[in-house]
C-alpha positions in Angstrom: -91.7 12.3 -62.0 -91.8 13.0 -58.6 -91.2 10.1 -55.7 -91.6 9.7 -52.6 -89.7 7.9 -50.0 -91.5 5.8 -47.6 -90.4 3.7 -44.8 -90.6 -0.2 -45.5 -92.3 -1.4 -42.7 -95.7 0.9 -43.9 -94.9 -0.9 -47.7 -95.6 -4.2 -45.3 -98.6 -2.9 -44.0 -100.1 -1.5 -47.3 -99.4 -5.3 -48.9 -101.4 -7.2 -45.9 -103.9 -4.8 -45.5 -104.4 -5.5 -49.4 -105.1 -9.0 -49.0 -108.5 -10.5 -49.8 -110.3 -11.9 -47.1 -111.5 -14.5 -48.9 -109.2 -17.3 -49.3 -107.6 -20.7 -50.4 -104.8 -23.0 -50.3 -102.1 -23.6 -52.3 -100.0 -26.7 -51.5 -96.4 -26.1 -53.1 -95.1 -27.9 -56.1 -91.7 -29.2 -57.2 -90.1 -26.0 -59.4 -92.4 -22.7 -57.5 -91.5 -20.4 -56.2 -92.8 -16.8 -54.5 -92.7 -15.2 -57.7 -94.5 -18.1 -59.6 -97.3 -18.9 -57.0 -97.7 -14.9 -56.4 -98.3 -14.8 -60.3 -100.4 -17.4 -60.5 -103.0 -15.5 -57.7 -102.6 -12.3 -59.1 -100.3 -10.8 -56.3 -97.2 -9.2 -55.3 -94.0 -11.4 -53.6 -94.7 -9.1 -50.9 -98.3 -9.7 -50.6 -98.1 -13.0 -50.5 -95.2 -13.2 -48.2 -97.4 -10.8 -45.9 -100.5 -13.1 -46.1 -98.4 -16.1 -45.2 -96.3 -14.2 -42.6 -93.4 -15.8 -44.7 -89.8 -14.0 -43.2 -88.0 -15.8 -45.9 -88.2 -16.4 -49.7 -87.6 -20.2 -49.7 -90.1 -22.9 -50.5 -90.2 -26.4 -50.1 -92.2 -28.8 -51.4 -95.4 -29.9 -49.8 -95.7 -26.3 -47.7 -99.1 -24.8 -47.7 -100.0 -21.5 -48.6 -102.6 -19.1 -48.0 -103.5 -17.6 -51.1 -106.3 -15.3 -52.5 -109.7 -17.6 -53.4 -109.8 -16.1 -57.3 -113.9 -17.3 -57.1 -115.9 -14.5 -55.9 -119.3 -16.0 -57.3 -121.2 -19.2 -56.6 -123.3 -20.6 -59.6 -126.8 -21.2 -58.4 -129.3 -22.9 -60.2 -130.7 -21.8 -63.4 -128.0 -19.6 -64.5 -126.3 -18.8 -67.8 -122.8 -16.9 -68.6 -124.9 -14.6 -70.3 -126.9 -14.0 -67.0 -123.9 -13.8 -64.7 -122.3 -11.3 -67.3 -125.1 -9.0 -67.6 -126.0 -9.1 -63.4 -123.0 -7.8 -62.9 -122.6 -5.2 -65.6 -119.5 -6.7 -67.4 -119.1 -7.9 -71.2 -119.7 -11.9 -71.9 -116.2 -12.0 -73.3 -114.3 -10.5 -69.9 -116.0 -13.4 -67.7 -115.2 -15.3 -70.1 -111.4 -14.6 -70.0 -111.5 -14.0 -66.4 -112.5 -18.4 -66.2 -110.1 -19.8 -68.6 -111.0 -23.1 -66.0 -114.3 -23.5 -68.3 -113.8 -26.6 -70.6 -117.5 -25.8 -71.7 -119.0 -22.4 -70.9 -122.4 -23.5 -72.3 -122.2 -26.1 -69.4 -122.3 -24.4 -65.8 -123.4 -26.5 -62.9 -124.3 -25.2 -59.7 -121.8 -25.0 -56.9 -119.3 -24.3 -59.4 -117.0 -20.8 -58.3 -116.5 -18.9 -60.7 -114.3 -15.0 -60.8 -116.6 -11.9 -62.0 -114.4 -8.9 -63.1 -114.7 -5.5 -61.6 -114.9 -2.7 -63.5 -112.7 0.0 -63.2 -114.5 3.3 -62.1 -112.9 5.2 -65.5 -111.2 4.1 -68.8 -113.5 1.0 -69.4 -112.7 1.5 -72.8 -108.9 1.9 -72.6 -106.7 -0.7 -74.0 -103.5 -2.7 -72.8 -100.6 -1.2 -74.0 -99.0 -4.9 -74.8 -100.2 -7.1 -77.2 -101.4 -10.4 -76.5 -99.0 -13.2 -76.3 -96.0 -10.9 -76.0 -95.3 -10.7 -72.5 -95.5 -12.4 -69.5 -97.8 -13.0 -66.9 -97.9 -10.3 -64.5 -99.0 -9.5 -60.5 -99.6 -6.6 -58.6 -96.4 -5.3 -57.5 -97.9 -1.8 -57.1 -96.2 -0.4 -53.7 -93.6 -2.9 -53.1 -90.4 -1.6 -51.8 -87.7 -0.1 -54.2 -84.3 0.5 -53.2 -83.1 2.3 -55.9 -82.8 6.3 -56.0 -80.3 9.0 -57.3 -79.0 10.0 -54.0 -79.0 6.5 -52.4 -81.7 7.4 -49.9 -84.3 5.4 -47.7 -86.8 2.8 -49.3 -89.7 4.1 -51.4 -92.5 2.7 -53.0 -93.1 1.4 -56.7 -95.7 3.9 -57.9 -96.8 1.5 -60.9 -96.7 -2.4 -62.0 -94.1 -3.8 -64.3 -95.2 -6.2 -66.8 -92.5 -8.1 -68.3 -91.5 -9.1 -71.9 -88.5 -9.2 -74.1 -86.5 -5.8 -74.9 -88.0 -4.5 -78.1 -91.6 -5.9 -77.5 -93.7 -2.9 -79.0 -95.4 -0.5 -76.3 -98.9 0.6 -77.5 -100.9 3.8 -76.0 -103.7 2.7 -74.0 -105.7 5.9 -74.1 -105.2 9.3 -76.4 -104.3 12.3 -75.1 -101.6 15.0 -74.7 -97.6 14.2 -74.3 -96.4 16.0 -70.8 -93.4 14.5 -70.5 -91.1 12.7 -72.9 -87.2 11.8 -72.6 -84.7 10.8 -70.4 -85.8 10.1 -66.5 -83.4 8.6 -63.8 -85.8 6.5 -62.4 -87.7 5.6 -65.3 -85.4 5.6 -67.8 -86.8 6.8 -72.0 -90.0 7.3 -70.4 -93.7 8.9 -72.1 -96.1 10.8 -69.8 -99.6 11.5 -71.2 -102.4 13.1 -69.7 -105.5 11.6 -70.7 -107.8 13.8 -69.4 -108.1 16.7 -66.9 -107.1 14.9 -63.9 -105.0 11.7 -65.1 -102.2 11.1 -67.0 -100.3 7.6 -67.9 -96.8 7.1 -67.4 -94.7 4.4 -69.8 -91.2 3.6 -68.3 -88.1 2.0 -69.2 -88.5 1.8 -72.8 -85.3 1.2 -74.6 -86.8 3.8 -77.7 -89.2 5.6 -78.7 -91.0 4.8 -82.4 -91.1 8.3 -83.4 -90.1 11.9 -82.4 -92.4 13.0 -80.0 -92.1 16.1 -78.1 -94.0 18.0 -75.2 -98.1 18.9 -76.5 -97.6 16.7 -79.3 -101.1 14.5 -79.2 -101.4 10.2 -78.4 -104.0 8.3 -79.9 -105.5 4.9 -78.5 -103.2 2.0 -79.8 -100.4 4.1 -81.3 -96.8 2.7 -81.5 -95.2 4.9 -79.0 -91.9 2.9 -78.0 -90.3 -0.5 -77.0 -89.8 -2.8 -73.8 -86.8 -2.1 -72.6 -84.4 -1.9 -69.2 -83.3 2.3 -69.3 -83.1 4.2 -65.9 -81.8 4.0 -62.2 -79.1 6.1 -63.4 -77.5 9.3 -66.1 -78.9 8.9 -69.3 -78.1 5.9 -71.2 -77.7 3.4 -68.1 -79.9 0.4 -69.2 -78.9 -3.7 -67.8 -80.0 -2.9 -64.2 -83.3 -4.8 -64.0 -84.8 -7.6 -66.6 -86.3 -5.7 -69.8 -90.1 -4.8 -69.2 -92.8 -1.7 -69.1 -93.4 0.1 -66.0 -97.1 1.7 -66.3 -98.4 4.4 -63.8 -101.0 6.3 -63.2 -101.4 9.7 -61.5 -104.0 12.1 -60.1 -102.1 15.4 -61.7 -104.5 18.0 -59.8 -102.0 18.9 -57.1 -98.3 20.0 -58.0 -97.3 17.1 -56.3 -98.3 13.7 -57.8 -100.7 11.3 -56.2 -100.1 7.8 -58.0 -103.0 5.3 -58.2 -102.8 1.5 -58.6 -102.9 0.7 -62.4 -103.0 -3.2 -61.6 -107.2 -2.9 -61.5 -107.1 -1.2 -64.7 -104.6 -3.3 -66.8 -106.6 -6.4 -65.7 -109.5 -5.1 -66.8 -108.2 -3.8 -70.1 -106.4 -7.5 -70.7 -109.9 -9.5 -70.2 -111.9 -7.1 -72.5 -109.5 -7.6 -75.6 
């Protein structure tokens, strides 16, 4: 898998640039931190550091934060869930899951904010390649900067998002199609590639192994056992230990013989409210 190196000051601009404009306040708590609040809001550490024009990682308590506003719709008079939901083109059950907040979804009240998924503009019907309950919640760390490479060169960008869970947690496919790329990757680690269709394919990383023999033009299916969380890569074959256990998930445009990644974050959300 080709990557490419990028200078960290344009990883800084890409995370602010990515910022809502719409947004709140987060006052912080005895025990956060940036990885905890930037969770919580769906972001990157970088992201939020950007948004806050933070220089360092420490918190204390009582320091305010700006943080995205997760609302993006005002209930107005006379609506339902089952109005909102079909207004906006999404299932019931993904606004649902996108306002855990609701102690009574039968019971709206005007004024109340509430967050309305997006759909993605392809693979509405994908899946999430973890299943529920077995990993942790996860952020947008698409872009930020990674360090690591085989020749110890300049800072590049994370071409996917991680989403943590314990080594061993079963990785499932989130779309069928046809295996590109399987084996041993230095940056990735026991890693799956699988186009998905002519112009996409999905890229599992860092499993610690694979649940069957699979093999270059071999075929995926939708929710197949293809491997295990692990921590493999950043170095020869077998290296594993260098980063917490969890799945790396890409996506690339594969029309040009070099690469173009794409954020997966938008997609995995959406994939983990339509469950």
């Amino acid at each position: 898998m080709k990557k490419i190196a990028i200078a960290l000051a344009a990883l800084l601009v890409s995370a602010t640039t990515s910022a809502t404009a719409s947004a709140a306040v987060y006052t912080v708590k005895a025990g956060d931190t940036l990885w905890s609040v930037a969770t919580a809001n769906r972001m990157s550490v970088n992201e939020l550091m950007a948004l806050n024009s933070l220089s360092s990682t420490s918190l204390r308590i009582g320091q305010q934060l700006t943080v995205p506003d997760q609302g993006n719709y005002v209930v107005k008079a006379g609506d339902t869930l089952y109005g909102i939901a079909t207004r906006a083109g999404v299932p019931l059950k993904a606004l649902l899951n996108a306002n855990p907040q609701l102690t009574n979804p039968n019971a709206i009240r005007p004024g109340l904010r509430l967050t309305v998924p997006t759909a993605p503009a392809k693979f509405k019907t994908s899946s999430f390649p973890l299943a529920k309950g077995s990993y942790t919640p996860f952020a947008n760390n698409y872009s930020d900067a990674r360090n690591w490479t085989p020749d110890g060169g300049v800072a590049r960008a994370h071409e996917g998002v991680d989403i943590f869970a314990p080594e061993g947690t079963p990785v499932y496919a989130a779309a069928s199609g046809t295996i590109l790329n399987v084996g041993w990757n230095a940056y990735g680690g026991y890693r799956l590639t699988v186009k998905v269709d002519h112009s996409t394919a999905f890229y599992y990383a860092h499993l610690s192994k694979y649940s069957q023999t699979f093999y270059k033009g071999g075929t995926i299916r939708q929710g197949q056992l293809i491997g295990y969380v692990g921590s493999t890569g950043y170095g020869p074959e077998g290296t594993k230990g260098m980063f917490l256990p969890h799945l790396h998930f890409g996506i690339y445009d594969i029309t040009t013989s070099s690469w173009t990644t794409q954020n997966p974050y938008p997609y995995l959300l959406w994939w983990e409210l339509n469950r």
